[in-house]
C-alpha positions in Angstrom: 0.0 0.0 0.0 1.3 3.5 -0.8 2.5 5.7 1.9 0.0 8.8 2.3 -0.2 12.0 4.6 -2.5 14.2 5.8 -1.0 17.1 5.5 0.8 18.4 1.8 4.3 19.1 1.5 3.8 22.8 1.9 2.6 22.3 4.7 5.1 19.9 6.6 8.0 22.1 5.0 5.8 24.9 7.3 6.0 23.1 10.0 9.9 22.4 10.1 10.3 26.2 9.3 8.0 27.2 12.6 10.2 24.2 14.4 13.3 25.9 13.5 13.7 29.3 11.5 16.9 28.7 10.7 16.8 25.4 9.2 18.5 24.4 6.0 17.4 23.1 3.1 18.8 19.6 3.2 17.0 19.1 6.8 13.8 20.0 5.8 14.4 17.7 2.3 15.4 14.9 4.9 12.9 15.4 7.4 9.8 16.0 5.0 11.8 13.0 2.6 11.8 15.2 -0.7 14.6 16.6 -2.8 16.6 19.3 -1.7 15.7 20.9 -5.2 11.6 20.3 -4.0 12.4 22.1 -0.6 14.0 25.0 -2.3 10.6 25.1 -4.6 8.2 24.8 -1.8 9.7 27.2 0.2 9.4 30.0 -2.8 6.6 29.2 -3.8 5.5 30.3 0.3 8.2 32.7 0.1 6.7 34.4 -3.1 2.8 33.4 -1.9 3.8 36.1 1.2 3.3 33.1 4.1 7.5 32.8 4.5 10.0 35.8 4.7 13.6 34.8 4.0 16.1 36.9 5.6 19.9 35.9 4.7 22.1 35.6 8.0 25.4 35.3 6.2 25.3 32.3 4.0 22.2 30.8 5.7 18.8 31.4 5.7 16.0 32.4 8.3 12.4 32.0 8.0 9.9 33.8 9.4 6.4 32.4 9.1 3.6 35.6 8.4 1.6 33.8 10.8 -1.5 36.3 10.6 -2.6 35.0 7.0 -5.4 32.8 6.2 -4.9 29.4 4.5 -4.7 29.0 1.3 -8.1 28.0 0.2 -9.9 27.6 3.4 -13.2 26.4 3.7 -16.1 28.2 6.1 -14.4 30.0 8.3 -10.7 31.5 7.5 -8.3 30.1 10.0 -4.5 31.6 9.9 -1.2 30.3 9.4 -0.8 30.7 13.0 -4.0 28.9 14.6 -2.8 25.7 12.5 0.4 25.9 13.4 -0.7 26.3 17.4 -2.0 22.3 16.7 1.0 21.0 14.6 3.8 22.8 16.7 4.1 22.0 20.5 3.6 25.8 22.3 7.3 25.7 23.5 8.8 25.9 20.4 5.8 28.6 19.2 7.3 30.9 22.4 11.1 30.6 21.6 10.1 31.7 18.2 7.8 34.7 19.3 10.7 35.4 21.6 13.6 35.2 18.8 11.7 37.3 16.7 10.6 39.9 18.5 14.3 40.2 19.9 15.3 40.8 16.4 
């Protein structure tokens, strides 16, 4: 039987970013078990789709989710980036991030 997953590749590539904004390519390829070259596309195509704002730290890259906007093609009510990520991210690592960023 064919491995399946509820949730999309965009969306577990989100979920390593809110994990860890600074996160490289080749661990979310090896943690979401895609290409490097399919990490580096799903994260443009949230980059350029305004959910993800890269910000170059030297040679690496931070993330930082724009967790006020709605899902992409939500159904009844709009729910945020955020309020799905509050279920799929334990709350710690949602503080440490709040914290890193607005220390920024």
């Amino acid at each position: 039987m064919a491995e399946w997953s509820f949730l999309t590749n965009h969306a577990r590539v989100l979920v390593c970013i809110a994990h860890d904004p600074g996160i490289r390519l080749r661990d979310i390829a090896a943690m979401v078990g895609i290409t490097e070259r399919s990490a580096y596309g799903i994260v443009n195509d949230l980059a350029a789709d305004g959910y993800v704002v890269k910000d170059r730290d030297g040679r690496r890259s931070r993330y930082q989710i724009q967790t006020h906007l709605p899902l992409r093609g939500a159904i009844g009510r709009e729910q945020t980036i955020g309020e799905v990520l509050d279920l799929l991210v334990d709350a710690g690592t949602q503080r440490r991030m709040s914290k890193k960023i607005g220390s920024r």
